[in-house]
C-alpha positions in Angstrom: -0.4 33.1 1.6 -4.0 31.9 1.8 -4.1 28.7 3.6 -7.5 26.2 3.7 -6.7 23.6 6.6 -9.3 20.2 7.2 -8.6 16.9 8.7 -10.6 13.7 9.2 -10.7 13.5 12.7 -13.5 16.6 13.3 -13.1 19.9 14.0 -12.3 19.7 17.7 -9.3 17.3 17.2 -6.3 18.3 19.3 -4.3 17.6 15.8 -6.0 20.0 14.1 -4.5 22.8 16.3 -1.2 21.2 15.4 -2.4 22.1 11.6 -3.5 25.6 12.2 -0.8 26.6 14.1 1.9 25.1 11.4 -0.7 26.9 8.5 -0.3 30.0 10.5 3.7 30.1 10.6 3.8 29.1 6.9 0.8 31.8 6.0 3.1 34.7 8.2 2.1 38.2 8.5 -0.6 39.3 6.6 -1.7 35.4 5.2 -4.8 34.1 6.3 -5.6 30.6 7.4 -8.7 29.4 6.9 -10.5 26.0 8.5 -13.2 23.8 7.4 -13.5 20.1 8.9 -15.9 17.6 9.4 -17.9 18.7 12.6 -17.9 15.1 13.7 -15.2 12.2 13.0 -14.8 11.0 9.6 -11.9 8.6 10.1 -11.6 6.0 7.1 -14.5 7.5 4.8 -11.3 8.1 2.3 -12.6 10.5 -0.8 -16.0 10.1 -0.5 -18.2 12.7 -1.2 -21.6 13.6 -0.3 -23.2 13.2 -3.7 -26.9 12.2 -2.4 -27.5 14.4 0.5 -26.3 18.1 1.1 -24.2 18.9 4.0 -24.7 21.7 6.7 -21.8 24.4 6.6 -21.8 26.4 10.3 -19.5 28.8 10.9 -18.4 28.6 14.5 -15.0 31.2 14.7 -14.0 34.0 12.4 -12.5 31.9 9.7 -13.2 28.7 11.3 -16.1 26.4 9.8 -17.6 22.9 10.5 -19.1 20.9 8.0 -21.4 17.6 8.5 -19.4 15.5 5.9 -16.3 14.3 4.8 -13.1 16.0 4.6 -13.4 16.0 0.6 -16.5 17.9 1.3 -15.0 20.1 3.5 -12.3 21.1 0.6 -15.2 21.5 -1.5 -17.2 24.1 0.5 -14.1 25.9 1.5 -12.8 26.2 -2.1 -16.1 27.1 -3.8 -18.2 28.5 -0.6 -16.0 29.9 1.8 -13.1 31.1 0.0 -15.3 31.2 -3.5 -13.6 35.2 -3.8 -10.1 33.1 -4.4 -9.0 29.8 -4.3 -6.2 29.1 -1.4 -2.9 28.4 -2.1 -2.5 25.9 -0.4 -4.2 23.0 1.5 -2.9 21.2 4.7 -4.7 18.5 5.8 -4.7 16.9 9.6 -2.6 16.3 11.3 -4.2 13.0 11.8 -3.9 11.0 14.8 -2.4 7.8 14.1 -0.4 7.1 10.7 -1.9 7.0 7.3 0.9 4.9 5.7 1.3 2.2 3.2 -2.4 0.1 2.7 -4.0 2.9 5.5 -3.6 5.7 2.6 -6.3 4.2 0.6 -8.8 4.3 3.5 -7.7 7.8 4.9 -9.8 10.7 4.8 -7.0 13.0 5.7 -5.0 11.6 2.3 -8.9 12.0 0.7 -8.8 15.9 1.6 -5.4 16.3 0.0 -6.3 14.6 -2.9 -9.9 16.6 -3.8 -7.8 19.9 -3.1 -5.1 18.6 -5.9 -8.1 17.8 -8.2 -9.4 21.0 -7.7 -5.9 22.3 -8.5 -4.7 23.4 -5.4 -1.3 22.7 -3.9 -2.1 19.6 -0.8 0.0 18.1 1.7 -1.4 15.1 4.0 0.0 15.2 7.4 -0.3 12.5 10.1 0.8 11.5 13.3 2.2 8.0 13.8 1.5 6.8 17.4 3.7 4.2 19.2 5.2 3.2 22.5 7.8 6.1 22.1 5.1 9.1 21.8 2.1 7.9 22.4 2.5 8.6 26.3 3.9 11.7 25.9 2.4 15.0 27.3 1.9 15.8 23.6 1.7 13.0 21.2 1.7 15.3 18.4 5.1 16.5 19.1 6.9 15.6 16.6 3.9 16.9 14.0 4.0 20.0 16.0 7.7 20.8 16.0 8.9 19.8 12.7 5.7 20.3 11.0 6.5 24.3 9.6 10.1 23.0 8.6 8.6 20.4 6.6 6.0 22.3 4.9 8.2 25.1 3.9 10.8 22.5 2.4 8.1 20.9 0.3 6.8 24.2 -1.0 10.6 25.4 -1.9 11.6 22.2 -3.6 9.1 19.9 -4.4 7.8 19.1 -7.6 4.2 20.5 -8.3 2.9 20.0 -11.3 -0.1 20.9 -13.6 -2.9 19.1 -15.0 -5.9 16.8 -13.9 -4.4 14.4 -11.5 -1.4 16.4 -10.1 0.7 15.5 -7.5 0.2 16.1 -3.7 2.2 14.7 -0.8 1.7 12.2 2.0 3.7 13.1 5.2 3.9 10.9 8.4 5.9 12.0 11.5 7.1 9.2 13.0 6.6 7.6 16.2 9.3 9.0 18.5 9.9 12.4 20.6 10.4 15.7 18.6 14.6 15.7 20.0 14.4 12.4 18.5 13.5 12.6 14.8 16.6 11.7 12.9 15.1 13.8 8.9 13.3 13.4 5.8 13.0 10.4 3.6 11.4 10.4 0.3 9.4 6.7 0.7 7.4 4.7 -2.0 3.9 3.5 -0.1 4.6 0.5 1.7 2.5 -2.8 2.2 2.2 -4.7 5.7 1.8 -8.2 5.2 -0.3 -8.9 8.2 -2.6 -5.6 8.5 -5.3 -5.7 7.1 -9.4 -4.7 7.9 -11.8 -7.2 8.8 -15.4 -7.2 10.7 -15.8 -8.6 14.3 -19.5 -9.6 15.1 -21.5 -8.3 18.2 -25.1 -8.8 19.4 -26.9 -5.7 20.6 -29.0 -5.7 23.6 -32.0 -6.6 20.9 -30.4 -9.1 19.6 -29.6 -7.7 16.2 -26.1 -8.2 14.9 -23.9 -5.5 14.5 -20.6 -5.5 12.2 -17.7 -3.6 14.2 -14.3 -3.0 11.7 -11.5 -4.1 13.0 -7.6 -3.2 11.6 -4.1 -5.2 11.9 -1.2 -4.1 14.0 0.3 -0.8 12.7 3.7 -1.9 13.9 5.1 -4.1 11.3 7.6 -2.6 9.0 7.1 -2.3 4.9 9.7 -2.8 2.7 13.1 -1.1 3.2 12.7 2.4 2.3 9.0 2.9 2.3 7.1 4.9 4.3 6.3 2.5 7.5 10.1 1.4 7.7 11.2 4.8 7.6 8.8 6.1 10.3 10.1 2.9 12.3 13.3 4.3 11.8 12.6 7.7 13.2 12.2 9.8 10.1 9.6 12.1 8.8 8.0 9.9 5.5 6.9 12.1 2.5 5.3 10.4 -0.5 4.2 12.2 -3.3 0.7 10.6 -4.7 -1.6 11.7 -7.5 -5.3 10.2 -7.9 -4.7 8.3 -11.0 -5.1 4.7 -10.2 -3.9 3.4 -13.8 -1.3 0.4 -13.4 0.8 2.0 -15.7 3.6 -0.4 -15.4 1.1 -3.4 -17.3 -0.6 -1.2 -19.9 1.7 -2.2 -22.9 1.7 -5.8 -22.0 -2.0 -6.2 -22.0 -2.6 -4.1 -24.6 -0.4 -7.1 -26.5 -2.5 -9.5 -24.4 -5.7 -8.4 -25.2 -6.1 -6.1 -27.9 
């Protein structure tokens, strides 16, 4: 199995070792792995692209490649640059440090990897790390990631449902906040919403006197609905939400069609 691997954090986050090494149990003998990530953080930039300015592809391993843009770009020079001889067969992308769960998926650049590599028709799978009191002092935070992660991926690839077409699904894991011996399993979670998180802007004068904008988030600790993703990661379990890229609100379409048209 040929294996592309990015994340959002840059290419010399400590999760992205998690990723390669869970890439390169899934890949086995004789697969290859292959890595292309932002060569500097790129945390919240969701699917961006770089549309008006190119980006600078350096190899810096055997099969291991930094790019100055977003993890979208990354999928896009490893799919048609560095692996243009044959698409991979899969794409994992992360594993992110700190959750990309309910409202935080539509910022995430991790999740915005995933989803370029399904447009591109590619098989993706978003993996993040969900820091809390539990883990987050812990000799390796990424434990959990790091110990289930293979498991995981292999169960998703056996029995998931992946589909054809233009916006095709891919899948949103987040391990959750606790010590490997201590994640309790899988639940399959809708996306959740936290009432009280939300981004905002926080003003600060520079030295100058200019004024600067810094973004600011909500705590991360409040649980969603029962049954989606933050509430099961609260919980102890491994989240996995399967997303596609089409943001139609299907659910309304027949009634304002009688509304409007």
């Amino acid at each position: 199995m040929r294996i592309l691997v990015t994340n959002d954090d840059g290419i010399n986050a400590p999760g992205l070792i998690v990723a390669e090494a869970i890439a390169a149990e899934i890949a086995g003998e004789g697969g290859e792995v292959w890595t292309v990530a932002p060569a500097f953080e790129q945390s919240g930039v969701g699917h961006c692209i770089s549309y008006s300015h190119p980006t600078l592809l350096a190899e810096i391993a055997p099969r291991r490649f930094a790019a100055e843009g977003s993890p979208a770009d990354c999928i896009l020079a490893g799919i048609h640059e560095v692996l243009k001889d044959r698409k991979p067969d899969l794409v994992l992308s992360g594993v992110n440090r700190g959750n990309n769960a309910a409202e935080n998926v539509l910022y995430s650049g991790t999740v915005g990897g995933a989803m370029e590599a399904a447009l591109q028709g590619v098989r993706a799978i978003a993996l993040s790390q969900f820091y809390g009191p539990k883990n987050v002092s812990l000799e390796d935070p990424f434990e959990a990631a790091a110990r289930t992660g293979a498991d995981l991926v292999r169960r998703l690839l056996d029995n998931a449902i992946w589909d054809e077409g233009g916006y095709r699904l891919f899948y949103n894991v987040n391990f959750p906040p606790v010590p490997a011996l201590d994640v309790k399993g899988l639940r399959v979670a809708a996306m959740g919403w936290r009432e009280e998180t939300s981004f905002a802007v926080e003003p600060h004068l520079s030295p100058t006197g200019r004024r600067f904008m810094w973004v600011t988030g909500g705590p991360q600790h409040l649980p969603t609905a029962p049954g989606t993703d933050v509430a099961v990661n609260l919980d102890g379990f491994v989240s996995v939400t399967p997303l596609r890229a089409d943001l139609t609100a299907h659910d309304v379409l027949t009634e304002l069609k009688d509304r409007l048209e």
